[in-house]
LUMDO-362341 format. One line per field, with one value per residue (C-alpha): residue in three letters; chain; y, z negated, x. Coordinates in pm, whole numbers, plus 50000, padded with zeros to 5 digits. Example, Ala and Ser with C-alpha at 12.3 -4.5 7.8 and 13.67 -1.06 7.14 Angstrom:
BEGIN
mitor	c(ALA; SER)
nugu	c(A; A)
v	c(49550; 49894)
w	c(49220; 49286)
u	c(51230; 51367)
//
This chain:
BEGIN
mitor	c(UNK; UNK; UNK; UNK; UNK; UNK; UNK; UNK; UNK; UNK; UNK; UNK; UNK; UNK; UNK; UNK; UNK; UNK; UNK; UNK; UNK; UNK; UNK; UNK; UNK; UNK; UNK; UNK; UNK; UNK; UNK; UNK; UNK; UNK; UNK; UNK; UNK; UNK; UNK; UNK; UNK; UNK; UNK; UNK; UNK; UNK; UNK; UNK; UNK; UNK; UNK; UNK; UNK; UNK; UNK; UNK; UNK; UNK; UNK; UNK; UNK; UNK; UNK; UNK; UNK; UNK; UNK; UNK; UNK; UNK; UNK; UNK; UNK; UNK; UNK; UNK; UNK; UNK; UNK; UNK; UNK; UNK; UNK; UNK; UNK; UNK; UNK; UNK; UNK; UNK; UNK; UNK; UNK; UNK; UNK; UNK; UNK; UNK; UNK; UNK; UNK; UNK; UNK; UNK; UNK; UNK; UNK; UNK; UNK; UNK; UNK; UNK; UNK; UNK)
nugu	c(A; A; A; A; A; A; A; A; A; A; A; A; A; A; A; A; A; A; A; A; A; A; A; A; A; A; A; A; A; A; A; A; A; A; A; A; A; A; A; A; A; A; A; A; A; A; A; A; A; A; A; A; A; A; A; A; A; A; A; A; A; A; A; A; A; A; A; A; A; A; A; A; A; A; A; A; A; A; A; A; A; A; A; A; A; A; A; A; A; A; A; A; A; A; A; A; A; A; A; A; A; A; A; A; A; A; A; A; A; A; A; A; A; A)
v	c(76243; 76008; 75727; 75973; 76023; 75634; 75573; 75853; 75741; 75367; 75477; 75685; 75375; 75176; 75393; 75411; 75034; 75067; 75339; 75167; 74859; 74820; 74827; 75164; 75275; 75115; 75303; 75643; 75620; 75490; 75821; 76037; 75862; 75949; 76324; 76498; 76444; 76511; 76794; 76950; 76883; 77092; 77381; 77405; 77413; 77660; 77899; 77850; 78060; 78427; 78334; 78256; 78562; 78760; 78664; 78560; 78807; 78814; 78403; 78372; 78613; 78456; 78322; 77968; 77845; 78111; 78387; 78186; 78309; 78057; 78243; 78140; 77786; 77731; 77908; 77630; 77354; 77415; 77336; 76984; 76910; 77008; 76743; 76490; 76553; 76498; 76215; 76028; 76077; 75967; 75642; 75622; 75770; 75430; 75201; 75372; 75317; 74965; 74905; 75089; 74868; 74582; 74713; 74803; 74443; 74311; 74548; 74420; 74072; 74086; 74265; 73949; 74084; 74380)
w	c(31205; 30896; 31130; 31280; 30907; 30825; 31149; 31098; 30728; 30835; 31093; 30863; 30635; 30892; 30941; 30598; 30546; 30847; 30739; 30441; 30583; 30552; 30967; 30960; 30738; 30899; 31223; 31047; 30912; 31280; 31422; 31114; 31174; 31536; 31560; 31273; 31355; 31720; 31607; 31377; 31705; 31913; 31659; 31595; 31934; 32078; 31801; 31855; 32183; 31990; 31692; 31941; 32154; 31831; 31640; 31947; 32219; 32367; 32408; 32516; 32783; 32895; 33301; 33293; 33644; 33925; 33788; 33527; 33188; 32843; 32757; 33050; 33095; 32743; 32857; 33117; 32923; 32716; 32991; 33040; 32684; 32644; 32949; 32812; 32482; 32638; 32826; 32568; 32350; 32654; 32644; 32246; 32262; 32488; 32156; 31929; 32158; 32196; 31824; 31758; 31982; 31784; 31449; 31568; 31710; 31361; 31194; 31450; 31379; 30980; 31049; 31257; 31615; 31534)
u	c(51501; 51530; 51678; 51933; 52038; 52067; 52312; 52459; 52555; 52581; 52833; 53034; 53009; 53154; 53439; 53540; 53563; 53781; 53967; 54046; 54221; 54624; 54598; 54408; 54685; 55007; 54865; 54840; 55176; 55327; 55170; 55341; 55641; 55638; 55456; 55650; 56018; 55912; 55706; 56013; 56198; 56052; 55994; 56335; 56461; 56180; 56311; 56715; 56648; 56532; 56747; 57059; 56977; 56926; 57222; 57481; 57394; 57696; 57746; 57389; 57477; 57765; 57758; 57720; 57577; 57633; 57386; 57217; 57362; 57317; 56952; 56776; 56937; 56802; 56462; 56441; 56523; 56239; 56032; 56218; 56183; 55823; 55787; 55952; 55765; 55451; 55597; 55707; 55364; 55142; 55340; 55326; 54932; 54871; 55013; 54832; 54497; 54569; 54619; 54309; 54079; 54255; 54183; 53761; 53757; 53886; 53596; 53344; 53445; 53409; 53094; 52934; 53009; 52793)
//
C-alpha cells in the first residue's frame, strides 16, 4: 500500500510540473477558445425554437416546404447542427491530442526519458 501512495503522489507530481508549463496552458486556453463560443452557440440556438414558438406562434407556423411549417424545419436543423458540432470537435479533439503527446514527450524529455 505505501508504494501505491508514493506513485500515486509522484504521478500527480508529474502532472503538475506539466500542468504548469506555458504549453499546458496555451492548450487550455485553445480548448476555451474553441468549446465556449461553440458551446454559447448551440445553447442559444436549441432555445430560439420554444422561445420562437412561444413568442411568434403564428410565423413559426407558417408553411415553408410543402407541409413542413418554420417549427419543425428549425427542429431538424438542430439535428444538422448538433452533427456538425460534433464534427467539427472530433477534428479539433484530434489537435488537441496531438499537442498533448507533444507537450508529455517534452515532460518525458526534461525528466531523462523517464
Amino acid at each position: 500500500m505505501p508504494e501505491e501512495i508514493i506513485a500515486s503522489q509522484e504521478t500527480r507530481a508529474g502532472w503538475d510540473r506539466i500542468a504548469a508549463t506555458p504549453e499546458f496552458r496555451g492548450l487550455m486556453t485553445t480548448k476555451k477558445v474553441f468549446i465556449i463560443p461553440v458551446f454559447l452557440f448551440f445553447l442559444v440556438y436549441y432555445f430560439a425554437l420554444p422561445l420562437l414558438v412561444g413568442l411568434a406562434p403564428h410565423w413559426m407556423s407558417t408553411k415553408i416546404m410543402g407541409g413542413a411549417n418554420r417549427a419543425y424545419v428549425f427542429a431538424l436543423s438542430q439535428f444538422v447542427v448538433a452533427w456538425v458540432i460534433a464534427w467539427r470537435y472530433l477534428k479539433a479533439a484530434g489537435k488537441f491530442d496531438r499537442r498533448v503527446q507533444e507537450i508529455v514527450a517534452q515532460a518525458d524529455e526534461s525528466r531523462g526519458g523517464k
